[in-house]
N, C-alpha and C positions, 0 to 999 in steps of 0.2 A: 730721536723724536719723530712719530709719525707726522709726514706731510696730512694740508687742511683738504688733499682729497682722499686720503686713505679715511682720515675719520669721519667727512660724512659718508663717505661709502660705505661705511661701519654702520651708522644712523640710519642711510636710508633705505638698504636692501630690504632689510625685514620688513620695512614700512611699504617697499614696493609691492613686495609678494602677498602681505597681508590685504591689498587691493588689486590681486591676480595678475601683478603684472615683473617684471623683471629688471633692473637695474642695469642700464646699459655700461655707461661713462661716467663719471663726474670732471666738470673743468670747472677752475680756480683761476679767472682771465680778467687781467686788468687795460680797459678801453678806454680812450679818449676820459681819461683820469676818474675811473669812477672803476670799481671790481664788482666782479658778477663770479656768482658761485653757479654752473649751470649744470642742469641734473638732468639724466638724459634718462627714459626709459620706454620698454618696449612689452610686445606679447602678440603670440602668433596672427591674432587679428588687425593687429592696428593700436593705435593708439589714437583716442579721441579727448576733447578738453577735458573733457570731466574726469578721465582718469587722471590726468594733469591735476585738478584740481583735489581730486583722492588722495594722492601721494604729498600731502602737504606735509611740509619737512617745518615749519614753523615752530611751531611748540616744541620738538624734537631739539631744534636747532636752538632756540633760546635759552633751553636745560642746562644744553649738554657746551654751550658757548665756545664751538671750536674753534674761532675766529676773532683775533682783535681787528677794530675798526669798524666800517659800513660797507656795508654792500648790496648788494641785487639780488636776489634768490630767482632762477629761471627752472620750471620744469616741465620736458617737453617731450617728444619723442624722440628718439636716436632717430629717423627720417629714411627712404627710401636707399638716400646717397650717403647712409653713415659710415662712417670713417672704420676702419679696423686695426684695433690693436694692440686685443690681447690673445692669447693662443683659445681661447676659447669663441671668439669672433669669428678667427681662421675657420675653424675647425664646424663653426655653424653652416660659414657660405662657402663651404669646397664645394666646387661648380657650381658657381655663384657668377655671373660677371663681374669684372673689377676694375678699376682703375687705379693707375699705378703711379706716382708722380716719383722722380728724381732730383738727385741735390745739381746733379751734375748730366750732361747729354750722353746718352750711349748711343752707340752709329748712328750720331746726329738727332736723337729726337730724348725729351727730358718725359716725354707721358706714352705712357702705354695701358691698351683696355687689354683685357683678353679674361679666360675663366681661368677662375684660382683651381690650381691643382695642387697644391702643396706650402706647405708650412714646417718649418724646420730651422729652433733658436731664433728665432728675427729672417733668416732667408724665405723669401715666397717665392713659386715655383707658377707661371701664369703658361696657358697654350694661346699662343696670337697666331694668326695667319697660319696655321696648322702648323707650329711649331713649339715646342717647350722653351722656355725663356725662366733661368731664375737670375733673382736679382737677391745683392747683398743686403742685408741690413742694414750697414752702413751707408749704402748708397741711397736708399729708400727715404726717401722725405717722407712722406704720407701714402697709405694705401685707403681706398676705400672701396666701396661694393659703386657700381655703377647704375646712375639713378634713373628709375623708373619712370618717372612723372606720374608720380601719384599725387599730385595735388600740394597746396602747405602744409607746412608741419606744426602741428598743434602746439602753442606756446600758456604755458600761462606765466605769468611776469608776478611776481608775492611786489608787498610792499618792502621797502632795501629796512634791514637791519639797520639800527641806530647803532653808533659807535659807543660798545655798549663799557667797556674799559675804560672808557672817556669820562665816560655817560651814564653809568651804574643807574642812578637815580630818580632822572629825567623822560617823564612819561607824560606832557603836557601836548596835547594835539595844535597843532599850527596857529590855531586863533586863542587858543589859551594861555600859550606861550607866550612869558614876558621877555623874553627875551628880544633881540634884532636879528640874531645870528640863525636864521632858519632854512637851512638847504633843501630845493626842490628836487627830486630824484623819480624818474621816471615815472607816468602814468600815475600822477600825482601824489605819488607818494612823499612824505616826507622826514627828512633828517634832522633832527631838532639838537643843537650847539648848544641849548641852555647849561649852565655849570649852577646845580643845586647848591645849595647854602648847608 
């Protein structure tokens, strides 16, 4: 069974490009008890709100309901200091600066910047201090590109998905709801408990 970031990445690429932009990541991240589906994307200029707001994965995502339960829908830009880490990320920022984090310290130190030279299975290949340094994949906690300061990163935050498995039937807005059971979720959105008759 495909994972719930493989199928919106299914969902959202075409709907990225069809609004000139590109599908960076997608993460499936459960915080301080609440999940957020968060959708990352990009294009050689930047990404500004409005294309956030372009790429609206809503109606897509209600369709096609890859997801039991509630959650958050974020869509935003991959960001200056985006994280790398698919072979086609590498293969973007070869010489690129990057920053390199470790599970574990090597000659005493667990981060390293230097430019990406190489990519090879999970191995990254960085020059620091005028030296070539590769590190394993296994050792590698997280790499990413080394951030810019360009400024925040354009968020748009969607209203959270109703726990729609639950919830099939229940479309009543916050004050019409007879119910008690009415969950507040972010930027006033909200999750409605009502159980249909």
């Amino acid at each position: 069974m495909a994972k719930v970031t493989e199928l919106v990445a299914a969902l959202a690429a075409p709907i990225a490009e069809q609004n000139g932009c590109t599908l960076w990541d997608v993460e499936y991240v459960r915080e301080a008890g609440q999940w957020f589906l968060r959708v990352y994307i990009d294009k050689p200029e930047g990404i500004s709100i409005n294309d956030c707001e372009a790429v609206s994965l809503s109606d897509a995502l209600d369709e096609a309901d890859p997801i039991e339960g509630s959650y958050v829908l974020e869509v935003s830009s991959a960001g200056a200091d985006r994280p790398l880490k698919k072979p086609a990320h590498f293969q973007q920022f070869l010489g690129a600066e990057v920053d390199v984090r470790l599970y574990r310290p090597l000659d005493g130190r667990k981060e390293y910047t230097g430019v990406l030279k190489g990519y090879d299975g999970g191995d990254v290949t960085i020059e620091t201090a005028g030296e070539a340094r590769t590190f394993v994949k296994k050792d590698v906690a997280f790499l990413r590109r080394a951030g810019t300061g360009r400024g925040p990163v354009p968020t748009m935050q969607g209203r959270p998905a109703a726990a729609r498995r639950r919830n099939k039937e229940c479309s009543y807005a916050e004050e019409e709801c007879q119910s008690a059971e009415v969950q507040r979720a972010g930027r006033g959105g909200v999750l409605c408990r009502h159980q249909p008759d």
